[in-house]
N, C-alpha and C positions, 0 to 999 in steps of 0.2 A: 504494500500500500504506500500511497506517496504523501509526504507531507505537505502540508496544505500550506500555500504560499500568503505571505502576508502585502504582497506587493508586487502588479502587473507588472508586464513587459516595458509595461512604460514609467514604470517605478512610484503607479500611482496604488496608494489604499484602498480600497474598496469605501470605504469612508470618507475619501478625497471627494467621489462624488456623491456625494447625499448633499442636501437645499438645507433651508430651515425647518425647524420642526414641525409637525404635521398638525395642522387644528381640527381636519376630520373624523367624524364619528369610527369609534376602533370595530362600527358594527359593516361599514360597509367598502365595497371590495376594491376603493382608490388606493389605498396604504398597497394593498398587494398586490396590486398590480404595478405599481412603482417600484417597488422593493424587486421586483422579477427585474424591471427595464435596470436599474441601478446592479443588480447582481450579472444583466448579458451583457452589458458595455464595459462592464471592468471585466469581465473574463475573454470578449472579443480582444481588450486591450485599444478602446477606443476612445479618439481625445474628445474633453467633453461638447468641445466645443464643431464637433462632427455631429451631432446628437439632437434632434429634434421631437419633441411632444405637441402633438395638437390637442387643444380640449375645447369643448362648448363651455357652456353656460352652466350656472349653478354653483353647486359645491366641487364639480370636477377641474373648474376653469383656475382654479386654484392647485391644480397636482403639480403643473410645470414648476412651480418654487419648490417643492419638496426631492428634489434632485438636480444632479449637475453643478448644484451653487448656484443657481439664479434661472431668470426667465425675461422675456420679453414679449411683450405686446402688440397687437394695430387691430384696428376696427376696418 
């Protein structure tokens, strides 16, 4: 079995890319589905800034802050 690395190809943490902390409900399925997108980009070894989330309206329009470090806008 292999030891588990603490640090991509590209010498990033897996924690380099997480946003801010999450203010959505722990009942519904944004947290997990971000937490998957943040655990395939660090193991592709992808910089964050190659990396895009699209989201509507609501309470999902807010997931792009909780990974990558940040997010951007337009109408």
């Amino acid at each position: 079995m292999s030891a588990r690395r603490s640090v991509n190809e590209l010498g990033l943490k897996k924690a380099d890319y997480n946003g801010r902390a999450t203010t959505l409900c722990q009942g519904c399925g944004h947290n997990s589905i971000s937490s998957q997108i943040i655990s395939s980009v660090w193991e592709m070894n992808l910089p964050q800034h190659r990396v895009i989330k699209l989201s509507g309206i609501g309470c999902s329009s807010k997931s792009p802050a909780y990974f990558l470090g940040g997010s951007h806008g337009f109408n």
